[in-house]
Structures are given as C-alpha cells and as structure tokens.
N, C-alpha and C positions, 0 to 999 in steps of 0.2 A: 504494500500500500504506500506507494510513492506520492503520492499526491492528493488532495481532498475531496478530487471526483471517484478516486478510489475506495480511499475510506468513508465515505458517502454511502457510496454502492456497497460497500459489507453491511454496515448499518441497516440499512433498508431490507439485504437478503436476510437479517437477521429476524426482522421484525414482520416479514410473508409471511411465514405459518398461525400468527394470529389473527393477519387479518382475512386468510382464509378458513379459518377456522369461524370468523365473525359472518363470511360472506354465507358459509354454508349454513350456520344456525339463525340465516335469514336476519340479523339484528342489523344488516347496515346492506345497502342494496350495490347494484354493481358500479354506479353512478359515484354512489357517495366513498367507495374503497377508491376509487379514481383517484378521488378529489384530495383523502385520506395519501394516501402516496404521494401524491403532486406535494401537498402541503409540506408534509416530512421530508421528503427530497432536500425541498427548499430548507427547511429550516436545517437540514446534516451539511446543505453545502455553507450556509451562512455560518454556523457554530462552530466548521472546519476549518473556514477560512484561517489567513493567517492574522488578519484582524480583527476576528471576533472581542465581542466585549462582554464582562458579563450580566449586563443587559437582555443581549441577546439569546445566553444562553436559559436564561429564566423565563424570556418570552416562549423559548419551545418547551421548559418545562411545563409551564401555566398551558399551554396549549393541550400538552401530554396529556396533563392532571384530567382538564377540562373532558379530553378524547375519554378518558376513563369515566367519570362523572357522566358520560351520555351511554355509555353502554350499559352499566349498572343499572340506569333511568328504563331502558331499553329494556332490558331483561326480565326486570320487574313487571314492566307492563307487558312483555310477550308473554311472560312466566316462564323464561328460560332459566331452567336450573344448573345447567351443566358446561354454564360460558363462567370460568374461575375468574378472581381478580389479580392470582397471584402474577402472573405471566406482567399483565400492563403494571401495577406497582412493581416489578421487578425491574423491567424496564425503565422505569420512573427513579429508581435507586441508581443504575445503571447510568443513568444520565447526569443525576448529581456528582457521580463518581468521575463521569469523564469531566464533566465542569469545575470540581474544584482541585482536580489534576491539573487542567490547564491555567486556572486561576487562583493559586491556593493565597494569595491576598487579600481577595476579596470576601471581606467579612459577613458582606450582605447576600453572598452565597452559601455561607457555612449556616449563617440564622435560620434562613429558608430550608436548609438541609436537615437541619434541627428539626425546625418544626413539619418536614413534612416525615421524618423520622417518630416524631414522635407523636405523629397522629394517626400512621401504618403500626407502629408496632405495640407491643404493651408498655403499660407505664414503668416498667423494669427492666427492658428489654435491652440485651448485651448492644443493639443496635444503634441506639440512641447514645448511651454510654463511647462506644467506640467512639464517634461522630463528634462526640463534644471532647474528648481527649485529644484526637488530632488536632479540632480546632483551636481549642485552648495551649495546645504546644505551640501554634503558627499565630496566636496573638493573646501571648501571653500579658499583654498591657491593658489590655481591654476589660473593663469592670463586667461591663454585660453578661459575658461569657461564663468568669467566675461565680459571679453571683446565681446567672439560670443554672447552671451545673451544682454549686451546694444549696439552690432551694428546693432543686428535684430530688434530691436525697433529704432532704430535712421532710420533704410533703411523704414522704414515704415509709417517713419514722426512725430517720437514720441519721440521727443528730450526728454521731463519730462521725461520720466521713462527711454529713454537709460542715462542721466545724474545722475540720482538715482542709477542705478544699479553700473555706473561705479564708486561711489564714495562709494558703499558697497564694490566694490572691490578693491580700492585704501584702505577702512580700513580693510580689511582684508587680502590681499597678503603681505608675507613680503620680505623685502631686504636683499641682500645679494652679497658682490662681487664686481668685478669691473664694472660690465657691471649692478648692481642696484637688479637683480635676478627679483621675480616674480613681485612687484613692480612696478619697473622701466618700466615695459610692460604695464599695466594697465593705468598708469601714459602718459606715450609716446602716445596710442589709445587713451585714454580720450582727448589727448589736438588737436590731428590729427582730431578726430570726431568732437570736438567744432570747425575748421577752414574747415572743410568739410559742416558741418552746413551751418557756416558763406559763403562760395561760394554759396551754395544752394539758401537761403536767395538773396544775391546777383543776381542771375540770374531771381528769381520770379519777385524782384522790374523790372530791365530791360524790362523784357518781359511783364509788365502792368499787373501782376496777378488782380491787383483790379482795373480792369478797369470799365468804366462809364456803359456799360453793365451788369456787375457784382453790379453793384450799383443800377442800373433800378429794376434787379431782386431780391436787398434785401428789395427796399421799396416797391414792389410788395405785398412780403411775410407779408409787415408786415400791408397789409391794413385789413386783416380778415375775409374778404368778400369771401363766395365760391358760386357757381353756386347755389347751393341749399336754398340760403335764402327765406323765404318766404316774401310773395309782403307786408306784413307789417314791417318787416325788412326794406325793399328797404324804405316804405315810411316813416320811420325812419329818415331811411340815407339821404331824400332827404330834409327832416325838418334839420336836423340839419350841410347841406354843407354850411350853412352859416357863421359855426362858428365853422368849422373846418382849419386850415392853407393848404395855398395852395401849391400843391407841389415843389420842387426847381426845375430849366429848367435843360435843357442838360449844359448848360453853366454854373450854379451855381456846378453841380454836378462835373463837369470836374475839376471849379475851389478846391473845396472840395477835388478832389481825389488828387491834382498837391500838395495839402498846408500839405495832410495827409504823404504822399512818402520824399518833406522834412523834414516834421522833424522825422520820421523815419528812411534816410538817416542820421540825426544828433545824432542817437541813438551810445554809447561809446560800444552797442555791435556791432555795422556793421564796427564799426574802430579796429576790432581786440582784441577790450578786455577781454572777456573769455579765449582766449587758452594763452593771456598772462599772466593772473592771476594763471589759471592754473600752467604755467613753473614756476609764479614765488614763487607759494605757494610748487613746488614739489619740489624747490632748497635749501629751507628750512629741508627738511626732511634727515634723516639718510644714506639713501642710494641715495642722490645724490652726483657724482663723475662726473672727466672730459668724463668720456665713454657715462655716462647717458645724461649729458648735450647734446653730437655729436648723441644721438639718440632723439635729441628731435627737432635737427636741421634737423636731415637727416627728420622726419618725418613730419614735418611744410613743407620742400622741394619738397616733393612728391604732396601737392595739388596745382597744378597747377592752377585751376579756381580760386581761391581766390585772389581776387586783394590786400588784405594785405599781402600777403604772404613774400614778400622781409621787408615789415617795421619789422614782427612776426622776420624774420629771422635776423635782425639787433641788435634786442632787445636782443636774445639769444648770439647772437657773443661775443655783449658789457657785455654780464654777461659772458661768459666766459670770456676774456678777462681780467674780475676784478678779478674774484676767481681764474682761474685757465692761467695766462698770458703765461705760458712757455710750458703748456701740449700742445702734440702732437698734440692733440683730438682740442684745439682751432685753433694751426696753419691750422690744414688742412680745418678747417672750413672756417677760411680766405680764403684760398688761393683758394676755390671755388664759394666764393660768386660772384667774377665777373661774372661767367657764370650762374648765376642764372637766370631766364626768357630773356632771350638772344635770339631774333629772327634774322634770316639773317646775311649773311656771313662776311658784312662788321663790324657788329656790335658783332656779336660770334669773329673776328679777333681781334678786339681790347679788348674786353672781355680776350682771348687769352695770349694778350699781358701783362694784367695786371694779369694774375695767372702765367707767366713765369715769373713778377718778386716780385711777393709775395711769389713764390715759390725759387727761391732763395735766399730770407730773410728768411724763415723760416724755413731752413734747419743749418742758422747760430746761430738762435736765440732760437731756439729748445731743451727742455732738454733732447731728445731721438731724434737722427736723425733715426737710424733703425727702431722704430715703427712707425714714421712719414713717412719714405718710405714703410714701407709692406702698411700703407694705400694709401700710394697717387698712387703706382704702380698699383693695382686692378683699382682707377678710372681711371687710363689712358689708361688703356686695352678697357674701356670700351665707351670713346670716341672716341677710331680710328676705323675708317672707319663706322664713325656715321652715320647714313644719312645727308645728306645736309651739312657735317664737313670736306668732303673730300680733301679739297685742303689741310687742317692742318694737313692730316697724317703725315706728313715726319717728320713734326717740332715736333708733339707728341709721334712719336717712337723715337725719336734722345733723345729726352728729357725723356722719359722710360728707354730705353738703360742705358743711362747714371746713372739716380739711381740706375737701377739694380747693375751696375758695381761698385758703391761706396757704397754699400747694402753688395759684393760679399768682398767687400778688408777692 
C-alpha cells in the first residue's frame, strides 16, 4: 500500500462483507449501498491524504457512528434480529485507532475516543481504561484527563486508585496565572472528590450498611461447611462441637455492630480531614492565589450531602482571611457564607440579612471594589427568582441595581 488510493481500497474491501450482509437482510436497498461506498471512499481518500486534519477524521467518525445509528433504527422497525452491532462499533474502534495513530496530539480526538469508548463498552471495561492510559501518557499536563480518569474510579467505588491517579496529576499539571492554570483544576476535583467521598461514607453509616444481617451472613461464610461434605466430615464436626466457641446471639452481634459504627464515627476522616489536608497542603504550592483559594470554596460549596461541608468551608475562609484579608476573592466569600445550607424562608431571610451587611462592609474594606462587584453581581442574578426565595426578589434587585450603578460611575 504505497499510496492513499491504495490504502483506501483495503479499507473499503475490508468493510464489503457488511454491507452485503446489510444488502441481503434487505435493511439498506441497492441505491442507498451505492451511495454508502461512494461516501466512504471519499471520506478513506480524504483521512489518507497526506493533509488530513483531525477535523476530518471525526467528521467520518460522526458519519460512521450516524451509519450505525440508522441501521439499528432499521432493524428495529424491520424486526431484524440477526444484523449484530458488533462488526460496525468494531469498525468504529478501528477508526479511532487509525486517527489517533496519525494524530496522537490531538486531545480533542483522544476525549471523543473516551467517550465513545465509554458508551460501547461497560462502565469497567479494560477498554476505556486502556484508552485513557495512553492518552494521559501523551498529555500528561492536561487536568481534564486526570481528573475524568480518577472520577471514573472514584464513581465506581474505588477511592485507592481515583486518589493515586489524582495525585499523579497534581504532580504533573502545572500552574500558571491567576486562576492556578492546569493545577489548580486537579487540585480543586481532588479535594471536591475526597468531600464527595466523605458524604458517600456518611450516608452508608446512616443507612446501616453493616447491619446484623450482613453480619449473620459473614459468619455464615466463614463456617466452611458446604452441602457436599461427606458423612465422615459431619462426624468430625460433630466430635469436635464441643470444643468449638459458640456463636455470639443476635444481641451480642447488634451490640458489636453499635461499638464498631462508633468509633468509626470517631474516625478524623469522617470529620473532614482529607479535603482539608488536601487545601491545606495545595496552599502551600506555587500556584496558589486568592482566585485559586475562591475555587476551592466554590467547590467544597457544591456538595451539599456532606454534613462537614460549612466547618470544610470555614476553615478555607479563615485561611483566606490570613493570606489574602483584602482580596476581593475572600470578601465575596464572606459575604456568602451566610446562605450557605440555609433551608426555609424565615431562616434564608435572616441569612439574607447578614450578606446585606457583610456586603456593605466589604465593598468598604475591599482592595478592588469593581472586581468584587463583577463577582457579586452574576450571584445575585442568580438568586432572584430562586425557587422558594421569592419574597426577597425586590430586596435583591434593588441591591443589584445598585452595584451595577456604582460599577457604571
């Protein structure tokens, strides 16, 4: 295969047996295989060339994908059972493979690979894994990468390896900037997934993960004994129950599981400690700034189920506060903690009340009042006409208005 009309033409003999396979179980007429070849031709000689982009290589993916997507449509409604998918997503693997061989820089071909990786295969699947190892060797700077690669292991229950991975790519992203650059992203997910964790954990204890049940059933497992023993076995077992320990009642085991949940509970990781080790070990580093700090608050802020969440959030304030006392980036942090887990109106009102007047302190004591209103303005957009916030519209457009106005002069 000297040339790209050649390797073209492999391509396409490669890809004859399925679309007479399509022709024969009548799903595509002789008209429309025509058209089906003509198309693909084109797109083999175009992605051979020697200028191919990859661009283009994605446009015959999407094409691919699309080809597949109408045959399954097809099937369905002929009620063909016996046209597989495996052959076209084979193909479709096959293709990403020659594209990010010829392109292995292009990042926005590896994402694409990912994700259509990880929508053919299981959510476990050695297939996806492979896929995001290669990629992440060939851009090892890239936060995205690290990050989707230990959230897929963390969403699957496998904190070790997403904690490994995220801390391969805390040492290899670097900073830059005000806002920390790739870094500061790795850094921010690593400390959100440890306080995602921490809620998880949280919810299992509540809901009796190890309960007395689960406990009948471990000492079940561990007696040895299967159906199939033979009767000199049993007369074994029955020689020697006299000198075996007798098992603990339902009442010993309840009390066991009550003694095992506290001090569990008294564990310094269900209080918060990892994501705060985390911020406090990441505020040490080069590229922490006031930007970086307010993205670490905003991102502690987002898990709602974690009952440490407000303490996680105190701890960041109080370190801004020390380092960085007049940035914008702590003001506004302040001035939203009131409404932090705020439920009901009476108690959002009075919440309310104390950001109207931390909000007028820290437009006085502010060493940038204009970056401190471009931020506070977007959140206040996005609390009017909140659900369940409604009576305070008036008082939080009046209070909008207003900075805009002293923003505008």
């Amino acid at each position: 295969m000297s040339n790209a009309a050649e390797k073209a033409r492999y391509f396409l003999e490669k890809s004859t047996p399925q679309l007479h396979s399509l022709k024969t179980l009548g799903i595509f007429t002789d008209e429309e295989i025509k058209t089906l070849v003509s198309t693909r031709s084109e797109h083999e000689h175009i992605v051979l060339s020697s200028g191919s982009s990859p661009s283009q290589w994605l446009s015959y993916i999407d094409w691919d994908v699309s080809l597949e997507n109408l045959r399954l449509r097809r099937c369905r409604k002929l009620h063909v059972h016996n046209s597989s998918s495996h052959v076209g997503e084979a193909r479709i693997f096959k293709t990403f493979e020659r594209a990010v061989e010829r392109h292995p820089a292009s990042l926005e071909l590896w994402e694409r690979y990912l994700d259509f990786a990880e929508e053919k295969t299981s959510a476990a699947g050695r297939k996806w894994n492979t896929v995001w190892n290669r990629a992440v060797r060939l851009h090892s700077r890239n936060a995205g990468l690290w990050i989707r690669g230990a959230m897929k292991m963390a969403e699957h229950g496998d904190m070790n390896k997403a904690r490994e991975r995220f801390m391969y790519g805390c040492r290899n992203c670097v900073g830059g900037g005000k806002d920390g650059g790739e870094a500061a992203k790795v850094w921010t997910q690593y400390a959100k997934a440890e306080l995602e964790w921490l809620a998880r954990t949280e919810k299992k204890l509540k809901l009796g993960k190890y309960s007395v049940d689960h406990v009948e059933g471990d000492y079940m497992d561990l007696g040895g004994g299967g159906d199939n023993d033979s009767d000199s076995d049993k007369e074994d077992e029955d020689d020697e129950d006299e000198d075996e320990l007798a098992p603990p009642t339902r009442e010993q085991r309840t009390a066991i599981q009550e003694a095992a949940s506290k001090e569990l509970a008294k564990s310094s990781a269900l209080e918060g400690a990892i994501p705060r080790a985390v911020f406090d070990v990441a505020r040490k580093q080069d590229f922490f700034s006031p930007r970086v700090a307010m993205m670490f608050w905003d991102a502690f802020s987002k898990v709602k189920e974690a009952s440490r969440r407000i303490s996680i959030l105190h701890h960041v304030l109080a370190a801004m506060e020390k380092s960085y006392p007049c940035s914008p980036e702590t003001a506004f942090c302040r001035i939203r903690m009131p409404l932090v887990g705020v439920k009901g109106v009476v108690s959002w009102g009075n919440g309310l009340k104390e950001v109207l007047r931390r909000l007028g302190a820290a437009f006085k004591d502010t060493g940038d009042a204009d970056a401190l209103a471009n931020l506070v303005c977007p959140w206040l957009d996005s609390l009017i006409s909140h659900e369940g916030q409604e009576p305070f519209d008036t008082v939080l457009q009046q209070t909008r208005n207003r900075i805009s106005s002293s923003l505008e002069n």
